[in-house]
C-alpha positions as CSV (number, residue, x, y, z in Angstrom):
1,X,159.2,-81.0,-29.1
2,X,162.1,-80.6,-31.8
3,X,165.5,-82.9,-30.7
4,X,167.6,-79.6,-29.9
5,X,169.5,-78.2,-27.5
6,X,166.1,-77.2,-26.0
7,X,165.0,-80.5,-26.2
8,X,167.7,-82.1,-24.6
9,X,168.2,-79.6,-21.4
10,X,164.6,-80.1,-20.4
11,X,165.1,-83.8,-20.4
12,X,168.2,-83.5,-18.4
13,X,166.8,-81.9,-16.2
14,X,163.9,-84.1,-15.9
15,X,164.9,-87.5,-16.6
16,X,165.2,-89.2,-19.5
17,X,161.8,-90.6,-19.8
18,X,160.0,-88.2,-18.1
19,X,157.5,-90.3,-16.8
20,X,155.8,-91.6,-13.4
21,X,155.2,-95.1,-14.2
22,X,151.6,-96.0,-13.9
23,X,149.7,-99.3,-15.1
24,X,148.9,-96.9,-18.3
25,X,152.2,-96.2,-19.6
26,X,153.4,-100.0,-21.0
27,X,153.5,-100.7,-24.6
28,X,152.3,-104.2,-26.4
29,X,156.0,-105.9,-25.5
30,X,155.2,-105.8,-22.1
31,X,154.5,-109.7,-20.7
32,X,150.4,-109.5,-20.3
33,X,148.0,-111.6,-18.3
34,X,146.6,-113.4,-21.2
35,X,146.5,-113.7,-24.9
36,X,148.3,-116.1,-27.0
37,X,152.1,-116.4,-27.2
38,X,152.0,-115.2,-31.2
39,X,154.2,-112.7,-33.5
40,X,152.3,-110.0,-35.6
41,X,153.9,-107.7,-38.4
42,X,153.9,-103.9,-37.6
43,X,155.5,-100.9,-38.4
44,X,158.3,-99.9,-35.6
45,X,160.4,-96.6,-34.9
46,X,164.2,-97.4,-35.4
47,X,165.7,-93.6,-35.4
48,X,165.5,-90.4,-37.0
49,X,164.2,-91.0,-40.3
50,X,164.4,-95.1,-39.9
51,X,160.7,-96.6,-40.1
52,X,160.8,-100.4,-41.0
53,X,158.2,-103.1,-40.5
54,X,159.4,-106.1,-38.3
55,X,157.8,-109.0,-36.7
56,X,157.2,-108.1,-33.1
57,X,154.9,-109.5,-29.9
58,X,151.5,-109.5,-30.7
59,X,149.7,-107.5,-27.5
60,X,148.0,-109.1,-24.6
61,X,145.5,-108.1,-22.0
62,X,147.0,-106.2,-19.2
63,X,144.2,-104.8,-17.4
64,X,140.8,-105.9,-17.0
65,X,139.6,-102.8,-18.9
66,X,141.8,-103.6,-22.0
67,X,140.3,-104.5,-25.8
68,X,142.2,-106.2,-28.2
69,X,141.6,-105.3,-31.6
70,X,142.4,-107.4,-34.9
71,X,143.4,-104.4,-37.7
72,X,141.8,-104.0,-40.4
73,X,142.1,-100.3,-41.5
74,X,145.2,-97.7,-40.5
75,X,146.6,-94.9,-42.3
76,X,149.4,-92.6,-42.5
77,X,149.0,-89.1,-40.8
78,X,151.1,-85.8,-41.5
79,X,151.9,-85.7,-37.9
80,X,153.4,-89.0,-38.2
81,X,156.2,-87.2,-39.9
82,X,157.3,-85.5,-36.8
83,X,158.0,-89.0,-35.3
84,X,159.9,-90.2,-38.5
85,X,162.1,-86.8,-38.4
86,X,162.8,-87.2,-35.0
87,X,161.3,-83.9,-33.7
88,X,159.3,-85.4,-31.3
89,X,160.9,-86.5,-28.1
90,X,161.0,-89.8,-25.7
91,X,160.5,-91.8,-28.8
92,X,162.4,-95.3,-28.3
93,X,164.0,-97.7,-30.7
94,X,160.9,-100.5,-31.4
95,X,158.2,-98.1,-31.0
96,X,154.9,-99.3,-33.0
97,X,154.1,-96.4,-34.5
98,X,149.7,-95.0,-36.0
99,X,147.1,-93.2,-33.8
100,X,144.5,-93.8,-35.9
101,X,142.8,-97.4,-36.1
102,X,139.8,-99.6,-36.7
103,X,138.9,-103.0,-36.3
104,X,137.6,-106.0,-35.2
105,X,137.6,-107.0,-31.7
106,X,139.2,-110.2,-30.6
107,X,139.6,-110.3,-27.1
108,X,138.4,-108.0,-23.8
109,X,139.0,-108.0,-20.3
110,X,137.0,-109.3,-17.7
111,X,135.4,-105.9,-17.0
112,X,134.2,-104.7,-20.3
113,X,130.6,-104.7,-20.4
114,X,130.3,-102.7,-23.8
115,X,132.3,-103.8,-26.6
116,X,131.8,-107.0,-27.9
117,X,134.2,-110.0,-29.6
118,X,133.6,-110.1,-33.0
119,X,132.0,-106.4,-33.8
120,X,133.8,-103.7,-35.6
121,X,134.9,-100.4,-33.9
122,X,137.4,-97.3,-34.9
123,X,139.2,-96.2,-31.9
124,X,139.7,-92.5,-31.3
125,X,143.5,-91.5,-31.1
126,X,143.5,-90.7,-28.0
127,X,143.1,-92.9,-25.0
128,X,140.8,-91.3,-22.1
129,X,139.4,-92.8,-19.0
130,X,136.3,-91.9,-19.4
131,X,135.5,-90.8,-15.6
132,X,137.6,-87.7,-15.0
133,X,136.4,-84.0,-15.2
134,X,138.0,-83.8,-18.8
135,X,136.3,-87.2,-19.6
136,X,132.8,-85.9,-18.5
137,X,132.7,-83.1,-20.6
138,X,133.7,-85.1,-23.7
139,X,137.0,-83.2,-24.0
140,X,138.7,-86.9,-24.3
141,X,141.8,-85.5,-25.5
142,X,142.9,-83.8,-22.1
143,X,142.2,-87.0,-19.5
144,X,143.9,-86.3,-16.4
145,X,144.5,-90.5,-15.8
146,X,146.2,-91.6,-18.9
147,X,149.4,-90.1,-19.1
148,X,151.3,-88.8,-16.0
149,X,154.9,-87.8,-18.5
150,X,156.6,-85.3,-16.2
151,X,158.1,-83.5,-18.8
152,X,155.0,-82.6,-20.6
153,X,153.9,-81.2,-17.5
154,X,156.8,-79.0,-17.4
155,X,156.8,-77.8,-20.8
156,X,152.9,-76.9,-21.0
157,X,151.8,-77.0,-17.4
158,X,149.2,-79.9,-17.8
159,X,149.7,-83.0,-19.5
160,X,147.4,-84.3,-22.6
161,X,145.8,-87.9,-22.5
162,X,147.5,-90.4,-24.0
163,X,148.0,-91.1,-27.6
164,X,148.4,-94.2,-29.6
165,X,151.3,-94.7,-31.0
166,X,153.3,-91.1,-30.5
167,X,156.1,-91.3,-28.5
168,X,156.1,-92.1,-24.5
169,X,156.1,-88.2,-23.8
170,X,152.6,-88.9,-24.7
171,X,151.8,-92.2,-22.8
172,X,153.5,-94.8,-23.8
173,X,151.0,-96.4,-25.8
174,X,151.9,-98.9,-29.0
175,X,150.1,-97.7,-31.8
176,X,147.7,-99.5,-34.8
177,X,150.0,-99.3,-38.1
178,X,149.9,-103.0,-37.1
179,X,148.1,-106.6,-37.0
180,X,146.9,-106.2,-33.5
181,X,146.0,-103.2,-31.0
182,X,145.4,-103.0,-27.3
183,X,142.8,-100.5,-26.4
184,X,143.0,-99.5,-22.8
185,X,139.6,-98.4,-21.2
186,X,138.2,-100.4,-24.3
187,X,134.5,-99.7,-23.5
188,X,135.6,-95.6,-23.7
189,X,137.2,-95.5,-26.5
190,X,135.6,-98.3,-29.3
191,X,133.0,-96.8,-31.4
192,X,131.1,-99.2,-32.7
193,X,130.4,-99.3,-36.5
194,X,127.1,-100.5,-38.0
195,X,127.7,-102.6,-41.1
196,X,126.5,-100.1,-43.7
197,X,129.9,-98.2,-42.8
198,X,133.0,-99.6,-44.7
199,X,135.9,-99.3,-43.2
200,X,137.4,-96.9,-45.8
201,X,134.9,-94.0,-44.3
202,X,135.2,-95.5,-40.5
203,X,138.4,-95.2,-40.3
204,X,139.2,-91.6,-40.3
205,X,136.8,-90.8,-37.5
206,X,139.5,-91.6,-35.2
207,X,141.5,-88.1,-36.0
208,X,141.6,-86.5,-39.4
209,X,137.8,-86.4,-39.6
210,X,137.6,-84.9,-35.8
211,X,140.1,-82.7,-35.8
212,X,139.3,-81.1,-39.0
213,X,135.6,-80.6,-37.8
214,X,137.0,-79.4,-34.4
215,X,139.0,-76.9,-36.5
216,X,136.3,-75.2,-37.8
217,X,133.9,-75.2,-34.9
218,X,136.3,-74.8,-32.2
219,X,137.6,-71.5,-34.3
220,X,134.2,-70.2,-35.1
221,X,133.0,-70.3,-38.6
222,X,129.8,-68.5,-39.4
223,X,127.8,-68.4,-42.8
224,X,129.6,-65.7,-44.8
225,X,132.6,-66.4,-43.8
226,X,135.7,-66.0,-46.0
227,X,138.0,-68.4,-45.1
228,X,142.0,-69.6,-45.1
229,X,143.2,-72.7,-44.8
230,X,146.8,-72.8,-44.6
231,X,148.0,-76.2,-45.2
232,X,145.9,-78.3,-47.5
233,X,146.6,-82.2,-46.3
234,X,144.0,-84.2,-45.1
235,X,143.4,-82.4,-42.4
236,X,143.4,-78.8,-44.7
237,X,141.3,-80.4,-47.0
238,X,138.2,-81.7,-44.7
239,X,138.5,-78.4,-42.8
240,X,137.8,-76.7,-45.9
241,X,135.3,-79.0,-46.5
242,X,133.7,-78.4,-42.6
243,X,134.1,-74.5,-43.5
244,X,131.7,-74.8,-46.6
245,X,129.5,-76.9,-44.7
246,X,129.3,-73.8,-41.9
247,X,128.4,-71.6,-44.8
248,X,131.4,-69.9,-45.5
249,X,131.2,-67.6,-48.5
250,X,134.9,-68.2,-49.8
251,X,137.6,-70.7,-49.3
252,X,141.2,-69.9,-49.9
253,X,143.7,-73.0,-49.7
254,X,147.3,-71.7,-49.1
255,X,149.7,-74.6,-49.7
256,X,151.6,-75.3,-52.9
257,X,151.5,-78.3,-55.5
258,X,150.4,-81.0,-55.7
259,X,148.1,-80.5,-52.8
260,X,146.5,-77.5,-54.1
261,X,145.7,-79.7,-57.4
262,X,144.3,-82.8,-55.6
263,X,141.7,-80.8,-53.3
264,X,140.6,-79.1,-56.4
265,X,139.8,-82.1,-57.6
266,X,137.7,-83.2,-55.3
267,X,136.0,-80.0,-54.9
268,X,132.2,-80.5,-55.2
269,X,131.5,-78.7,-58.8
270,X,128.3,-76.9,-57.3
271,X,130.8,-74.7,-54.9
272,X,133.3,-74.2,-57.5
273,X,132.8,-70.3,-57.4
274,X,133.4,-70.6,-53.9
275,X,137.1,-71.5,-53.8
276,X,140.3,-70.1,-54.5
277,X,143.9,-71.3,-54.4
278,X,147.2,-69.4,-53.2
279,X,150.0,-71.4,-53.9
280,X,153.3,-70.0,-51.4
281,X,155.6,-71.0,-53.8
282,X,154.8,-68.5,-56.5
283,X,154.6,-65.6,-54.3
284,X,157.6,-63.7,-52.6
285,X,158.8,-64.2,-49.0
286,X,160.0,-61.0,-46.9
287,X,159.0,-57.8,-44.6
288,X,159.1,-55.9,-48.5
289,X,158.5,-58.0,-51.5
290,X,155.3,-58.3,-53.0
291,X,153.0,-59.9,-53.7
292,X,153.3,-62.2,-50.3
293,X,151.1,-64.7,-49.4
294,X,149.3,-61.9,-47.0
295,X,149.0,-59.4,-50.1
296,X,147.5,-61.9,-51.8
297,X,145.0,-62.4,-49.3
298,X,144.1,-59.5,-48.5
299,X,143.3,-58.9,-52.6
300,X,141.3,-61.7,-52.5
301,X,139.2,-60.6,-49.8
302,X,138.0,-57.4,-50.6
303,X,141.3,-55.4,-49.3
304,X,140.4,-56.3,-45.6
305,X,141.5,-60.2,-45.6
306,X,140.4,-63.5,-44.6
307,X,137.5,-63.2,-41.5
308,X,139.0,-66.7,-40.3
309,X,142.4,-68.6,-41.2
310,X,142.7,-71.9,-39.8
311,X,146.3,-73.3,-39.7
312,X,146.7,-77.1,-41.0
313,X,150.1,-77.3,-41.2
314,X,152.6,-77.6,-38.3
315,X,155.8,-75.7,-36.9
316,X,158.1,-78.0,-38.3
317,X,158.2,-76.5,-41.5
318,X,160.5,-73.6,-41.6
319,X,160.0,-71.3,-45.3
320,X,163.0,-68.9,-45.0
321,X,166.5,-69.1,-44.3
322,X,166.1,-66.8,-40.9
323,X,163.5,-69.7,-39.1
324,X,165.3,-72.9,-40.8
325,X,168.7,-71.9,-38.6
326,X,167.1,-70.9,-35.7
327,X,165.2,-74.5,-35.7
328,X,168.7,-76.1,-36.9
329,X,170.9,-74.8,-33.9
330,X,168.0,-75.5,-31.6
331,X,166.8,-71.7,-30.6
332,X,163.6,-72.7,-31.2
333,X,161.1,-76.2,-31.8
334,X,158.3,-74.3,-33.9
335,X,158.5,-71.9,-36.6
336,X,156.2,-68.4,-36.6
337,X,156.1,-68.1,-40.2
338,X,152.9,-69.3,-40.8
339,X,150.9,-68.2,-37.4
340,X,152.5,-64.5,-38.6
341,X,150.9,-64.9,-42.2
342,X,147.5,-65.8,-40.5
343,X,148.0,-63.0,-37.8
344,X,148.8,-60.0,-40.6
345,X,146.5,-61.2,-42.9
346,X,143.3,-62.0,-41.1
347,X,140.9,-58.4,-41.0
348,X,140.4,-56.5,-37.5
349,X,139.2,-59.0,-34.9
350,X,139.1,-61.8,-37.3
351,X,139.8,-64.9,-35.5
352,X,142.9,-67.7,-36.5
353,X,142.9,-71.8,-35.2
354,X,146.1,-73.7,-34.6
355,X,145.4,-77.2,-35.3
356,X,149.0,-78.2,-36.8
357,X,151.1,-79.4,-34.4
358,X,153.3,-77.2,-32.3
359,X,155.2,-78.6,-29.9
360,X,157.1,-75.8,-27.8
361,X,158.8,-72.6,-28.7
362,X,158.3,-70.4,-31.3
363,X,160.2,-66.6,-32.0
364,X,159.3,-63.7,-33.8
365,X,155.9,-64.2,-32.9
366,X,154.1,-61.0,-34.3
367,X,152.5,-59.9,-31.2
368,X,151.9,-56.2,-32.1
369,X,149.8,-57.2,-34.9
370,X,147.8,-59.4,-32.6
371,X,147.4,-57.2,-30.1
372,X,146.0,-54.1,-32.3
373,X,144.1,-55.8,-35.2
374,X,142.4,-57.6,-31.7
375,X,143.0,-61.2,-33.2
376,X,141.8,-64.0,-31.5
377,X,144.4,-66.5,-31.6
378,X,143.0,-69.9,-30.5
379,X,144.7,-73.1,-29.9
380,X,142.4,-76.0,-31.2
381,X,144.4,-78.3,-28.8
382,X,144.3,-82.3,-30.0
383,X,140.4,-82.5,-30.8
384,X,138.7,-84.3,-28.5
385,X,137.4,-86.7,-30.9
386,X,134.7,-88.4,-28.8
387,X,132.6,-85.2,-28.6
388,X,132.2,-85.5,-32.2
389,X,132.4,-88.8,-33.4
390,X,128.7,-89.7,-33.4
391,X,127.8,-87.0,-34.9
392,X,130.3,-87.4,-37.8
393,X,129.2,-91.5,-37.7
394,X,125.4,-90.5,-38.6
395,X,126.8,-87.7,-41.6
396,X,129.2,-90.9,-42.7
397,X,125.9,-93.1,-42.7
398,X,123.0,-90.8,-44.5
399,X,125.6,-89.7,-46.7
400,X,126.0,-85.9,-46.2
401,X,129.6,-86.5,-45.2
402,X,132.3,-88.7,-47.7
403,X,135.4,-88.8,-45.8
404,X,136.7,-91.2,-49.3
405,X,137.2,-87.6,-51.2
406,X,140.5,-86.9,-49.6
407,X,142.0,-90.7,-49.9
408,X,144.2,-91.3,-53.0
409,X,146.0,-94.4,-52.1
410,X,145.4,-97.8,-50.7
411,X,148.2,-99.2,-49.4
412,X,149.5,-103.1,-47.3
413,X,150.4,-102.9,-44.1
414,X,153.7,-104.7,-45.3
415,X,154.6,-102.0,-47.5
416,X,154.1,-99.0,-44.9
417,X,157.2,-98.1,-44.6
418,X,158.1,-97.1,-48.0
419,X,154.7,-95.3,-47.8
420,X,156.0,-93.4,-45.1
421,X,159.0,-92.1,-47.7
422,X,157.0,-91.0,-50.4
423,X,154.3,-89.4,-48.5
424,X,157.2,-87.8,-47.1
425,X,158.0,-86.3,-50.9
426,X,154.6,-86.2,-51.6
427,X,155.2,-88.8,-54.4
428,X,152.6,-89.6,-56.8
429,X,150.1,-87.2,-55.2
430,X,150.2,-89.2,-52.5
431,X,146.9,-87.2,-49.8
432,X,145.9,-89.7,-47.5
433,X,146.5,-93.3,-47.4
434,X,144.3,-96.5,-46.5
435,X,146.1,-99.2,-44.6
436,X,144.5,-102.7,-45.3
437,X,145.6,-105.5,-43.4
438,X,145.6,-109.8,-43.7
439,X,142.2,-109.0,-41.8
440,X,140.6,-106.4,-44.1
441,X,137.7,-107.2,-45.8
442,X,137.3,-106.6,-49.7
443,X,137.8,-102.7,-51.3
444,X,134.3,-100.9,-51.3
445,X,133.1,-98.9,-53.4
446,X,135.0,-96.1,-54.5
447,X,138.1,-97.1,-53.1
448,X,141.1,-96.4,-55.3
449,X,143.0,-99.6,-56.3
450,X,145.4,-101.1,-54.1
451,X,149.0,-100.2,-54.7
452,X,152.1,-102.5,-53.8
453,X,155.5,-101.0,-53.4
């Protein structure tokens, strides 16, 4: 939800915080049960645009289910940025910001039974109970038990599960872009990692690699497929990746540089015929300048357009003056520019996945279009990453799966605030980062070099 006037009336009218306090929504400053009285380092939310990393209160078991983890792998998601820029609300000053995680456990509650002190695990973003109706169908992502935040219930009429490290309107929950982690319901959400894993390839099972695959499947994309992928981050990138692997006949990536340049890159050389790249920037924007970006893929796809486009963006990110005002003065959170492209360009009953964040309103939402071409417009929701992640573990392990091909950086944890800046700016074609900690163990193979800023 964007900090607008929007923002602001519903949490006036709400409350401040939004939430019901439960035993779930504390973060690791809260005095725990045990643990030992120590600092750690880790990277903490001081305002709009104000990341720094401080020394804060390492976390401490607060309920018997709880796991803590010693870090040794985190990264730097693009959805982080909507916490640096402030759009996302019920952030406070000394948040520990990063949803996605691995490590090392180093202390549990008295009633795990799974996870074990001393083994490795990657925990999914999202924190889930495990027992609800959500929970037993493996859609993690919606638990009904983690977060009760009133005001999420008001703005989309259920609430998500809880979240690591993204603001209390999603839980509550101190994040992993830090020394230590507590893991609530630790034996629900650890995955344990066997040792022929490195923690370069682990790591990203906790959201990038899920939600990517959860793009593609929950969309529906079928062997023949031509394909859009607006948006080519991390996310972007392995969803195109996931697309090829469903047998799609064509991949288009709609982004601009240097994004379109890295993926390329990495594109395997035996599907090179397979892709194409649109980059925004070079086409025209309007209702009557051409080419557009939906010209464009219409051209490329026979005059009828993409069977699928799958959006890997976010709402944030306004690409005419009309949608950058409107988002300025607050008339709405989320610009329609891109869902519009996907909408227009897709062919009759072609079928279009939101998996960029989106956090409330949008306007000028094309609905004509949807409504005769007979679009299906589908919401990916936040993947539930535990319906996957074994899966995606054994493709990691027999090698059919290289989650290394979109990582250009490895970073210290010290140093992750500047890396928030420049993958901000996209400096240095900066994709996705690794986070190594004072507990990671040594680079493996194929890990680019590490970088100190």
């Amino acid at each position: 939800m964007a900090t607008s006037q929007l923002a602001y009336a519903v949490e006036k009218a709400i409350g401040h915080d939004g939430s019901a306090a439960t035993h779930q929504d504390v973060t690791s400053f809260t005095p725990g049960k045990t643990g030992k009285n120590e600092t750690m380092k880790a990277l903490c939310w001081m305002g709009k645009n104000d990341v720094q990393v401080r020394d804060v209160a390492r976390p401490k078991i607060l309920e018997d289910t709880d796991a803590i983890l010693k870090v040794t792998g985190s990264t730097v998601c693009g959805s982080d940025l909507h916490l640096l820029h402030g759009v996302v609300m019920q952030m406070t000053k000394g948040d520990i910001l990063g949803h996605e995680f691995m490590g090392v456990v180093d202390e549990v509650g008295s009633a795990i039974k799974r996870v074990q002190i001393g083994k490795r695990y990657v925990s999914s973003f999202q924190f889930a109970c495990g027992g609800c109706f959500y929970c037993k169908q493996k859609l993690s992502s919606m638990c009904e038990r983690t977060n009760s935040n009133k005001t999420m219930k008001f703005l989309y009429g259920n609430q998500t599960g809880s979240f690591a490290g993204y603001s209390h309107l999603t839980g509550g929950f101190a994040g992993g872009q830090a020394e230590y982690v507590r893991v609530p319901f630790g034996d629900v959400n650890l995955l344990e990692i066997p040792d022929s894993v490195p923690e370069e390839k682990a790591l990203y099972l906790s959201d990038v690699v899920s939600t990517s695959y959860n793009a593609v499947h929950d969309t529906g994309v079928y062997k023949g497929d031509k394909v859009a992928v607006f948006g080519c981050g991390p996310i972007g990138h392995m969803a195109a990746v996931f697309a090829l692997k469903a047998g799609a006949a064509k991949i288009i990536l709609v982004d601009t540089e240097p994004r379109l340049s890295f993926v390329k890159s990495r594109w395997p050389a035996e599907h090179k015929d397979k892709l194409e790249i649109v980059d925004y920037k070079k086409l025209s924007f309007g209702l009557t300048k051409k080419p557009t970006v939906v010209s464009r893929l219409n051209e490329l796809c026979d005059g009828r357009g993409p069977d699928v486009a799958l959006e890997c963006a976010a709402g944030e990110y306004s690409k005419g003056w009309f949608h950058w005002l409107q988002l300025t003065v607050g008339l709405e959170t989320d610009t329609s520019e891109i869902v519009n492209e996907m909408v227009e360009s897709v062919r009759p009953f072609g079928r279009c996945g939101i998996t960029g964040v989106y956090l409330g309103y949008s306007n000028q939402v094309n609905l004509g279009a949807l409504m005769e071409k007979g679009v299906r417009l589908i919401g990916n929701g936040q993947a539930p990453v535990q319906k996957y992640w074994e899966e995606l573990l054994k493709q990691i392990e027999n090698g059919e799966l290289d989650p290394l091909q979109m990582v250009s950086h490895r970073v210290r944890l010290e140093d992750i605030d500047k890396v928030y800046y420049k993958f901000e700016k996209r400096e240095e074609s900066m994709q996705k980062v690794f986070v190594e900690t004072k507990f990671s163990p040594p680079p493996c193979k194929g890990s680019p070099p590490l970088k100190r800023y």
